[in-house]
BAVEXPA-534903 format. One record per residue (C-alpha): x negated, y, z; residue in one letter. Coordinates in steps of 0.25 Angstrom, whole numbers, padded with zeros to 4 digits, always signed. Layout:
# residues N
XYZA;...
END
This chain:
# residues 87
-0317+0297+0674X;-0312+0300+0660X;-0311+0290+0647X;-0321+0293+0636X;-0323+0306+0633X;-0317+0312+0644X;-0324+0320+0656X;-0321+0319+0670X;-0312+0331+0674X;-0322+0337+0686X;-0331+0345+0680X;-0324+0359+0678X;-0333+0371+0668X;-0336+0384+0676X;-0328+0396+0675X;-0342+0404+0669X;-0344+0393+0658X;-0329+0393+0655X;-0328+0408+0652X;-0342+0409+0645X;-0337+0399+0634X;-0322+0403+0634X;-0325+0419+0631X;-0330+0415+0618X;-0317+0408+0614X;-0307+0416+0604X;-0292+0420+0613X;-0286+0409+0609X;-0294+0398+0614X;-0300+0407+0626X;-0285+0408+0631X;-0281+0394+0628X;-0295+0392+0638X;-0291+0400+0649X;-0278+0395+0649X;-0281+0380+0653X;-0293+0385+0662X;-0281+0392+0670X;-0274+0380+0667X;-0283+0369+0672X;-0296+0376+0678X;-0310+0376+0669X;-0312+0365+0659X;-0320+0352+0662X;-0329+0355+0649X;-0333+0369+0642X;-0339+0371+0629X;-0340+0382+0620X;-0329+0376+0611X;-0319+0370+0622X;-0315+0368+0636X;-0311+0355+0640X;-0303+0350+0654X;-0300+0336+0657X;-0289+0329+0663X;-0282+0343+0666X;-0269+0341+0667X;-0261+0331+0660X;-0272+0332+0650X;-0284+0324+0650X;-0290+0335+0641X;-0289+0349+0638X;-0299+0357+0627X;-0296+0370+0623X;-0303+0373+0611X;-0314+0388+0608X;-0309+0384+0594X;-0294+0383+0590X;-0290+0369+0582X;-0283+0371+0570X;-0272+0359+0569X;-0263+0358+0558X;-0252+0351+0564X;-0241+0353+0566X;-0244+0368+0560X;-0258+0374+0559X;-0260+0379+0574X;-0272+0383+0582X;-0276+0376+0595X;-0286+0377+0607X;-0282+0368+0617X;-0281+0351+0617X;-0275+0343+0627X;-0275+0328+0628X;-0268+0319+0636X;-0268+0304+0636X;-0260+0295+0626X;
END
């Protein structure tokens, strides 16, 4: 079982749902997408704004993003894909 807040990783999103949502995400973050499901296989978790897996990996979580995040540091950059790992 997970800690809080996580999800167990067993339940896996069907490959119908997967493309319905991901056709409506701009290139950047439809590639960044389909290159963790050749990666690590469907996500855990779908929703119109992200797909989530859990404990793929060395990561206990992975999310790539429908919209980019704009971070300022260390430069302005774009990004669609967070990964976390234990500290």
């Amino acid at each position: 079982m997970g800690e809080a807040g996580e999800q167990p990783a067993e339940a896996y999103v069907n490959v119908a749902t997967l493309k319905d949502i991901a056709t409506t995400w701009p290139a950047m973050d439809r590639k960044s997408a389909e290159q963790m499901v050749q990666k690590y296989g469907p996500p855990n978790q779908a929703i119109s704004s992200r797909l989530i897996w859990y404990h793929n990996g060395p990561w206990k979580r992975t999310i790539v993003y429908r919209d980019e995040i704009l971070p300022n540091f260390p430069q302005p950059h774009s990004d669609t894909l967070e990964q976390v790992i234990d500290y």
